[in-house]
N, C-alpha and C positions, 0 to 999 in steps of 0.2 A: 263422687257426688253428682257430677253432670250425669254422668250416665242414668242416676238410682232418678234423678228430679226428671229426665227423659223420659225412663219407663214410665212413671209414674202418669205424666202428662197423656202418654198416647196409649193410656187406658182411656181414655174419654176420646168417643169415634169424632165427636167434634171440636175434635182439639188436634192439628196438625203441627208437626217439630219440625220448623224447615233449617235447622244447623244449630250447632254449639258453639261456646269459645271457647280458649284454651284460658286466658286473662283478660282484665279490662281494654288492653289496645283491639285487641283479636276482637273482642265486640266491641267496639267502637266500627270497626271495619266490616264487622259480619252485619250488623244493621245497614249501613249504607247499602253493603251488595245485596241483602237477602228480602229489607222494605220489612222485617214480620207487623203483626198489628199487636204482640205484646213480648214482654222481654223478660225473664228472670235474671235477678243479679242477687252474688253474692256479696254481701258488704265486704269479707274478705278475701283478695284476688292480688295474685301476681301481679308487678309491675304497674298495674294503674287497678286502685281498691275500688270497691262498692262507687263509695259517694262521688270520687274523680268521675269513674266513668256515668254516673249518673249525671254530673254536671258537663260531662261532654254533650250527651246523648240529649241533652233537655234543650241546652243550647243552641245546638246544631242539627239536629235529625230529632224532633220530640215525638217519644215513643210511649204507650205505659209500660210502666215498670212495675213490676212487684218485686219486692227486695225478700232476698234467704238468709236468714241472719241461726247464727247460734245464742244462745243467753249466756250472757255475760255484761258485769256491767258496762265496759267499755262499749261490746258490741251491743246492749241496747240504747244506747245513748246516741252512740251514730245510725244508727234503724232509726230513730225518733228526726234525726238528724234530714235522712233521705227524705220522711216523709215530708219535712219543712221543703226539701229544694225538689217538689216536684213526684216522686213516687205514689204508686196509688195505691198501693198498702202490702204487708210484709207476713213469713208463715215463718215462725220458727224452725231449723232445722230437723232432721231426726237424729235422738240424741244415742241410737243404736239401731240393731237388727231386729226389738223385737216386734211384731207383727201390730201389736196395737198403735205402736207408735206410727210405723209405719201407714199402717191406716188413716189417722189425725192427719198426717203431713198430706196424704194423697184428698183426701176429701175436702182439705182447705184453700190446699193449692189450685184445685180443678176450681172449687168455687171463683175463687179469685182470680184465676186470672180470666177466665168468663166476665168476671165484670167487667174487670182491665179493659175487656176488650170494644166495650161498648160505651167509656169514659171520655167525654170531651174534654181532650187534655187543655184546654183553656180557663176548666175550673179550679186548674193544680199548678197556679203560676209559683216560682220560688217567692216566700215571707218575705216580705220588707224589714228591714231594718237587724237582719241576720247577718254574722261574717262572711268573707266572701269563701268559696270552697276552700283555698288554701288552709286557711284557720278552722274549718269546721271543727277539731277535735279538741280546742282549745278551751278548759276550762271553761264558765261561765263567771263573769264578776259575779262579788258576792253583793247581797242586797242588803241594806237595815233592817232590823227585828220588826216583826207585824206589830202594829198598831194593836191597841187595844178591844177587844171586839163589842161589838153593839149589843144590850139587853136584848132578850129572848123571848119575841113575842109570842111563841108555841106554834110557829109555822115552819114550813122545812118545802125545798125547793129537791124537786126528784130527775136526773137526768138521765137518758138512755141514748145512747149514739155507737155506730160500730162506723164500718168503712169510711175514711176521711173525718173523724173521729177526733183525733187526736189537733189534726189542724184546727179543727172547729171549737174545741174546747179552749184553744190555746187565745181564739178569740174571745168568747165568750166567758171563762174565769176571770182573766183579767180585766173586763169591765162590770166587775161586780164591786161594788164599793166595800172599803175596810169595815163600816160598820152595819156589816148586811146584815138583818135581825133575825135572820135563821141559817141553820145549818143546812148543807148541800152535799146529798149524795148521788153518786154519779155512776154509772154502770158501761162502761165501754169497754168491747166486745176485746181482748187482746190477751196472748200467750202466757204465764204466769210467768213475772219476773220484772217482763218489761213494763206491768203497769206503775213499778217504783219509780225509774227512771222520769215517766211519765207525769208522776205526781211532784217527783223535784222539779224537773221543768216549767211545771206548770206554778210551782210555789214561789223562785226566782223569779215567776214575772207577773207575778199576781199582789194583791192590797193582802186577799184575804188571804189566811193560811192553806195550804192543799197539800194533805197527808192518804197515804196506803190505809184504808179502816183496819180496824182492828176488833178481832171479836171482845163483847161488852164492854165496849168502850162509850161513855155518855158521850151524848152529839151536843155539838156548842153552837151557838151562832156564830156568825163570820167565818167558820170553818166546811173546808170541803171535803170529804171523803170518798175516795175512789177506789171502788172495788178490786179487789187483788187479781191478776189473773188464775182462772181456774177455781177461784171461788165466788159462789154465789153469795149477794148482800142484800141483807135483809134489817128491819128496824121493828123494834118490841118495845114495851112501856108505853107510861103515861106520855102522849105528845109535854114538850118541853121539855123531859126528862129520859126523851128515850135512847135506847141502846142501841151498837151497831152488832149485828149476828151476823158468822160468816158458815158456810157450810160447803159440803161438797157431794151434795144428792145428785141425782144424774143430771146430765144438761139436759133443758127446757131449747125444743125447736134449733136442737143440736147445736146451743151455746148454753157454758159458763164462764163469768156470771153473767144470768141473763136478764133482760130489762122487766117483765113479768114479774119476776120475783120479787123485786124491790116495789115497782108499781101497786102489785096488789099489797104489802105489808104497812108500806103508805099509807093505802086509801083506810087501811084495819086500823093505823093509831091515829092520822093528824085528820082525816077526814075533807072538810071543806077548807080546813088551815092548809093545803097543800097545794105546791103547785108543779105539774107536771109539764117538765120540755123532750122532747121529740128531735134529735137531730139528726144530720146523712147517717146512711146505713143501710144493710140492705138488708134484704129479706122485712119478716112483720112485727118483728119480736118488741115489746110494748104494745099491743093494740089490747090485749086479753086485761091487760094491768089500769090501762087508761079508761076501760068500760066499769072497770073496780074504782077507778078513783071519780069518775063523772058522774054516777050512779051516789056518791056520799060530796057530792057538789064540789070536786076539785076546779082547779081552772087547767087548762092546761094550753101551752105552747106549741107549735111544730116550725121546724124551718123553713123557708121557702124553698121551692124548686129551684128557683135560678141560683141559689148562693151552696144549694147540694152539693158535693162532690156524686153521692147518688143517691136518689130521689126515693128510695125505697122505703125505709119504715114510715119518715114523714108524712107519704103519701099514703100507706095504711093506716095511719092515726085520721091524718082528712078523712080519709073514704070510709072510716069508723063511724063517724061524726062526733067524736068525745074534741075536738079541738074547738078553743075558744077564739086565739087569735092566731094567722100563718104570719111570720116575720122576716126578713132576711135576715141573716147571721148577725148584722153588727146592731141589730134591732138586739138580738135576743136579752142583754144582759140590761136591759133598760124596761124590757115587759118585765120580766120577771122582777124585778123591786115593784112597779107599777102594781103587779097582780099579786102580791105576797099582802097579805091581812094586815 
């Protein structure tokens, strides 16, 4: 695998490989000698795993990381894991020889760690009030049963977020109040598998419910729905009573699912009842969606720059002009009850 994520890398003339490791000690040591400006790890490695050495490296010598993980539950749970203590985001392995796969892995990878490398690792401090590395893998207490949810004013709250993503949400779900009076669908850019993980995580620490959609499933208020990986999420029906649609047409702006998709389906059933957020991510993908939903009087949200991990679709929704209000991260989950009908 070092070898195949080698070649892979220096097919990009601007991507230089100045050394391997054999395990987690061996880089621990290969960054101190080598200084590189970005690092891949494997979450699973000889003698010292993924997340040890990620909490060496963050500690001690802070680098970006992009984490290689294969799917599996355990292994998405500690991928979700790294990104809390610092990583700046993760490509699924390849799960063979064949050429397409191959393909996905190389054109992800390159992307990412391109960003990696231009990421001010001061916006990716380890989560407060998470275990310490030793415990990472350590079950999560369980929580009491969700609270009852709020009537359903026929509004619905649309989210799009890729790179640093998963952090962000991890903010912003959980200050959404139990009796939030619309349903919340969410679209972040990740491998299929791990957005389950993703969605538990996020439901152990949230009021409101946070489940994997499911195609024709009625959307409820107080509930959040997050797109599966590798399928696009879409919404049909009368607002108040609409459904969730999952499909798998080609990716849009070379993701599924993509924020587009959802954005424009929006703006087609709840109209001015909707309200569009914008979080870190890169590339544009929502600007096409947000002129759909601004155009039928949405309101819509963007993150600020400073609370980004990267600044990118945010700042194409700004520079759209379809944004109503820019907020930092711990702003967002308080606009959005504010701007909801």
């Amino acid at each position: 695998m070092r070898r195949v994520i080698w070649g892979l890398l220096e097919q990009d003339p601007g991507i230089l490989v100045v050394g391997s490791a054999v395990d987690g000690l061996d880089a621990v040591e290969k960054v101190r000698e080598l200084n590189p400006d970005v690092v891949t790890l494997d979450v699973e490695m000889p003698r010292l795993d993924g997340l040890q050495t990620l909490g060496y490296l963050m500690s001690e010598h802070p680098v970006a990381c992009v984490m290689l993980s294969a799917y599996t539950p355990r292994g998405a749970d500690t991928t979700l894991r790294a990104l809390d203590y610092g990583a700046v985001d993760f490509v699924q392995k390849p799960s063979g020889a064949l050429s397409l796969d191959m393909e996905r892995v190389r054109d992800e990878l390159l992307a990412k760690v391109k960003v990696a490398s231009a990421i001010d690792l001061k916006r990716l401090p380890f989560r407060p009030g998470l275990p310490p590395l030793s415990g990472l893998l350590a079950a999560p207490p369980a929580r009491a049963a969700k609270a009852v949810r709020g009537a359903d004013h026929g509004g619905i709250v649309a989210i799009g977020t890729s790179t640093g993503g998963p952090r962000a949400l991890s903010v912003v779900i959980p200050g959404l109040p139990k009796d939030l009076a619309a349903p919340v669908v969410v679209v972040q850019h990740m491998s299929a598998g791990f957005t389950r993980s993703l969605a538990g995580r996020l439901d152990r620490e949230s009021s409101v419910r946070v489940k994997e959609a499911e195609a024709g499933e009625t959307l409820e208020a107080g509930v959040v729905y997050l797109a599966p990986g590798d399928w696009h999420l879409s919404v049909e029906g009368p607002a108040g009573r609409a459904r969730a649609c999952l499909d798998q047409k080609p990716p849009l702006l070379g993701v599924r699912p993509c924020v587009d998709v959802l954005f424009q389906s929006v703006a087609d059933v709840y109209g001015s009842s909707a309200v569009g957020v914008v979080l870190t991510g890169m590339g544009r993908d929502g600007v096409k969606g947000l002129r759909a939903m601004k155009a039928r009087h949405a309101k819509v949200i963007a993150q600020d720059e400073d609370s980004c991990v990267v600044y990118g679709m945010p700042r194409a929704a700004v520079q759209s002009g379809c944004v109503d209000r820019i907020v930092p991260l711990d702003k967002v989950a308080s606009a959005v009850v504010e701007m909801l009908p």
